[in-house]
N, C-alpha and C positions, 0 to 999 in steps of 0.2 A: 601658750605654754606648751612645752611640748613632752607628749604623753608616752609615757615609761610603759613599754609593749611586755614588759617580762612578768609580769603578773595582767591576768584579767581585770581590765578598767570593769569598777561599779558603781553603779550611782549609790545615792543614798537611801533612795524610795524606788518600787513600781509605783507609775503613771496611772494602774489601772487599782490596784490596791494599797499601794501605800507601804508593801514591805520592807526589809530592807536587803542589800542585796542582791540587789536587780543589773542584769546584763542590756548590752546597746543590741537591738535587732536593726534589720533594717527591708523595707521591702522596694522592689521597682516599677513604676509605671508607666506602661508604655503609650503612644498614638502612633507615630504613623511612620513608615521607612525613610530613615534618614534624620529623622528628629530626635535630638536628645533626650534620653531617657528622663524623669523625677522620679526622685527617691525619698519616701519619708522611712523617718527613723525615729526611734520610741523605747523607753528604759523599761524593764519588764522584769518580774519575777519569774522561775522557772513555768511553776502553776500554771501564771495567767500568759504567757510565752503559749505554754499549750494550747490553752482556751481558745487566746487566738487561730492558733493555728487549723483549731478544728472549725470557727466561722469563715476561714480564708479557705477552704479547701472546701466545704458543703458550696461556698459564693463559684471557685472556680469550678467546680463540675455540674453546676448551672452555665458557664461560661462555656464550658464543651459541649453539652447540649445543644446551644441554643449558637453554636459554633457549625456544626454537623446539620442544621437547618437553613444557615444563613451564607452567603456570601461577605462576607462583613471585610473579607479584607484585610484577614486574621489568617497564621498557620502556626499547628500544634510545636512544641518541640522539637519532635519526631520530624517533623516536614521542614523544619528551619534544617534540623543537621544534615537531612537528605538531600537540600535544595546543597549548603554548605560541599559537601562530599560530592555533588555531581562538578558542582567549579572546581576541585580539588583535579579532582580527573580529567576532566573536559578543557581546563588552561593548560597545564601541563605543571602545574603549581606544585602538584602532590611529587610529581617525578623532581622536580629541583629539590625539594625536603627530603625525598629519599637518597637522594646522592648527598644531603646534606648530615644527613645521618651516616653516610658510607664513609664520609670522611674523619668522623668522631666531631661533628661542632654542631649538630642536629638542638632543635629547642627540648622536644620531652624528655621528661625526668627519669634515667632507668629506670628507678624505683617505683614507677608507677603499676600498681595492680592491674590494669585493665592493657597496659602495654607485650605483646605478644613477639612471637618470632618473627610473624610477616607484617608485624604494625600495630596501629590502635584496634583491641576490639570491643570495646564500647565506646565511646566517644560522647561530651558533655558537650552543651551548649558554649563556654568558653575553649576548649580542646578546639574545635570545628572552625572557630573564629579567630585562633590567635595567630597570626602570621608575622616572622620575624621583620622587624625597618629593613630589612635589604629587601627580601621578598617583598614585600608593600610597596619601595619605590618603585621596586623594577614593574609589579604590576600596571602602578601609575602613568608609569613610561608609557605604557602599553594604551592603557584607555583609562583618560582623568576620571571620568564617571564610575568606572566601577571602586578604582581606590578609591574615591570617597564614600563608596557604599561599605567595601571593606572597615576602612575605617572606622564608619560609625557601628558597624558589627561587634568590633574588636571592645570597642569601650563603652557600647552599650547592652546588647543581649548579651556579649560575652561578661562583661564584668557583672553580668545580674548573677552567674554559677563560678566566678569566681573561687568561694568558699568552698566549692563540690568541687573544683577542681585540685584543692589544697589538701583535700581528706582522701581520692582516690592517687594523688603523687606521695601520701605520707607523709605531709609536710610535719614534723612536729606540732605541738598543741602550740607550744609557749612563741612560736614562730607564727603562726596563723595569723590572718585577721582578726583583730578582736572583737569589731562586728559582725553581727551574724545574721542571716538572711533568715528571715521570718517567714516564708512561702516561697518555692521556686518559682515563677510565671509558669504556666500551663499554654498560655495563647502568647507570641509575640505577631507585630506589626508584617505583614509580608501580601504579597508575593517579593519574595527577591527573584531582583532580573538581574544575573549576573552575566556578562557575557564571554564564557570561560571558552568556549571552540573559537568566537572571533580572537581571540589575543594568542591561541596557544603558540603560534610558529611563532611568533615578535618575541613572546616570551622565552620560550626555548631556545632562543639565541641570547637572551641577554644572563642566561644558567650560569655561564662559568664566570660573569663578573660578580654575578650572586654569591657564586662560591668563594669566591678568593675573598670578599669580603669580609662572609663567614670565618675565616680562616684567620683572618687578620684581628679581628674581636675576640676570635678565641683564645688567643695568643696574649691580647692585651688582660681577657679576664681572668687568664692562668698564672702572668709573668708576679701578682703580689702572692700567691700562694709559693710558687717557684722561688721566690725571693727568699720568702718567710722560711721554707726548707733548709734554704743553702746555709739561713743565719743560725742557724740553730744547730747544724751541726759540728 
């Protein structure tokens, strides 16, 4: 059956006490690069929503600890959007999204808070990962291995900050996800080996088919709006 987003879905009981009134959390779990994320998910009162959230966050800053000790084959956040942001520069990926922006068909949301005069200045784990289907083919063009690393970036550590990325664009409430992520991951799966300086020149010539594609989707996602104007007046 398909579920009516305009009010907050609730279950009947929390899971963990039995209330009623209780919201869908959801948290993600990772192993290893390249491998599909699991997700469980769980109906919760606000109360025990917190409860949790305070045994998930004492569990992960044991998890950094004992991260800061080991080699395990893990990197923080912070290290996933750095490792993200050095392929951004070092492909030449970032300069195609800037000219993609210069021409009004760019993906970020003006409206986003953290969106500045010279760009993103803070940037979320799905910000760092999301890269438009034209950019992704043309990376692929480039080297099949990294777009499938891409890839699985975009719809797995990205979609774990999905919801973070919906509160700092301003998405409305009633628009949101109506799941809600119960602990951000602290540790994702890495080293990422991206190889952004080998593809930058392949890539950089395939810019301007990038763009016009751009251009051509922007056109298709304006013309029922454009329509919808003309009828009306």
């Amino acid at each position: 059956m398909i579920q009516d987003h305009t009010e907050p879905r609730r279950a009947a009981s929390c899971a963990k006490c039995g209330s009623a009134g209780a919201r869908e959390y959801e948290q993600y779990f990772f192993s290893e690069v390249g491998v599909p994320a699991e997700t469980g998910k769980i109906w919760l009162c606000v109360k025990c929503a917190r409860a949790e959230r305070r045994l998930i966050r004492a569990a992960q800053a044991e998890q950094l600890r004992a991260h800061q000790l080991t080699d395990d084959q893990q990197v923080t956040r912070e290290e996933l959007i750095a490792a993200m942001d050095r392929f951004w520069a070092e492909s030449g990926a970032g300069e195609i999204c800037g000219r993609c922006h210069a021409q009004g068909t760019g993906c970020c949301p003006p409206m986003c808070r953290h969106l500045g005069a010279h760009g993103c200045l803070e940037k979320n784990v799905f910000c760092t990962s999301f890269i438009c289907s034209a950019l992704l083919n043309a990376i692929s063009e480039c080297d099949p291995e990294t777009g499938r690393l891409l890839k699985w970036m975009k719809w797995n550590p990205g979609s774990a900050e999905f919801r973070l990325y919906e509160m700092v664009t301003r998405v409305p409430p009633v628009d949101r996800e109506q799941t809600r992520p119960l602990a951000l991951p602290v540790l994702y799966p890495g080293p990422l080996r991206l190889s952004g300086a080998q593809i930058r020149e392949k890539l950089l010539q395939l810019a301007d088919e990038v763009l016009e594609i751009r251009r051509r989707w922007n056109q298709l996602e304006r013309r029922p709006f454009e329509e919808a104007e003309d009828n009306s007046q």
